[in-house]
N, C-alpha and C positions, 0 to 999 in steps of 0.2 A: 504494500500500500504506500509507496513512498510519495514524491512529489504529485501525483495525481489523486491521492485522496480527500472524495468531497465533502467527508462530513465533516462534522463539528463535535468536537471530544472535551472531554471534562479533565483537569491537570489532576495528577495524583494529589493532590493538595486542594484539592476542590471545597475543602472549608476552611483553608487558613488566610484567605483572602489578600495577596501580598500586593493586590493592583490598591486595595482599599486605600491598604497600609502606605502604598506608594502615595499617594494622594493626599492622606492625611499629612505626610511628611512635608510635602509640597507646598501647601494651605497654608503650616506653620511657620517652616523653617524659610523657604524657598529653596530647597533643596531636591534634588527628585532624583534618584537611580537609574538606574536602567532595568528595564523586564528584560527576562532572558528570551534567547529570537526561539530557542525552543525546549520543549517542555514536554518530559515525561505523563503519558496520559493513563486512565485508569483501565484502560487496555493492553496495555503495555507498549503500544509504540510511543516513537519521540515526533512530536509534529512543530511546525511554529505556535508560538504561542496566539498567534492573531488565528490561527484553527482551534481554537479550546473558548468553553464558555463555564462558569457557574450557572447559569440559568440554563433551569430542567427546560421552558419552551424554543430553546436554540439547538441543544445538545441532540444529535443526528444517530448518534455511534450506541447502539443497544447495548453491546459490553462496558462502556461508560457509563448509559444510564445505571445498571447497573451496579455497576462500582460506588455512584454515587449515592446510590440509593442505599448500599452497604452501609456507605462512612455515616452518611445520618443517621442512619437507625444503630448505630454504633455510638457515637454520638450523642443523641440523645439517651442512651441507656448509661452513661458517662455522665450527665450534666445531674438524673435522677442519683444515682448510688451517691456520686462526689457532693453534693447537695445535704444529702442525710446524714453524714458524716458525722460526727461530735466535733464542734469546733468550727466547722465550718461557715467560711465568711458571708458564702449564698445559702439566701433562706431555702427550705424548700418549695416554698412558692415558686419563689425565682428559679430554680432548678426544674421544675415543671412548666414551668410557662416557656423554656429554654429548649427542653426535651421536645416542647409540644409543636413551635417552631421547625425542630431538626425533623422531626415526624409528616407535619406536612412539609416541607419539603423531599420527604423522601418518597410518600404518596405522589406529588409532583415529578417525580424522575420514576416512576413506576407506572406512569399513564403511558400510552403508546408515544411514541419517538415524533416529532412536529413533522 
């Protein structure tokens, strides 16, 4: 699948959002990085990263949907336990309303492909 493939794929990193992050740095500091030209996807191939999406209604590639739909529901099962914790800094509200976000999104990447 190399330079000819048309879909649109999810980065392995499909929740840690580093365009956000690039953005927020930018807003503050005026400082801005560079995104990498390509990027590991939840498929396993490497594509440019301008072929990769976060949003489920863009994302083309079933083994991405996929993938993503994993990390969420992973994800939020992580935002639930780490919440319940003793000590812990997020109430459990906040920890279910976090869970409940990753959830539908992961519903969202488990609808059939745009």
């Amino acid at each position: 699948m190399g330079g000819n493939d048309p879909h649109i794929h999810v980065g392995t990193n499909v929740t840690h959002g580093e365009a956000a992050a690039r953005n927020i740095l930018a807003a503050t500091f005026g400082l801005a990085g560079d995104l990498p030209s390509h990027v590991t996807t939840g498929c396993g191939l490497r594509v440019p990263y301008a072929m990769t999406s976060p949003r489920p209604d863009r994302v083309t590639c079933l083994a991405c949907r996929e993938y993503a739909r994993n990390e969420h529901l992973r994800l939020a099962e992580t935002a639930e336990r780490l919440s319940r914790m003793p000590g812990s800094t997020v109430s459990s509200a906040q920890g279910k309303q976090a869970a409940d976000w990753h959830r539908a999104l992961a519903r969202e990447f488990s609808d059939a492909a745009g």
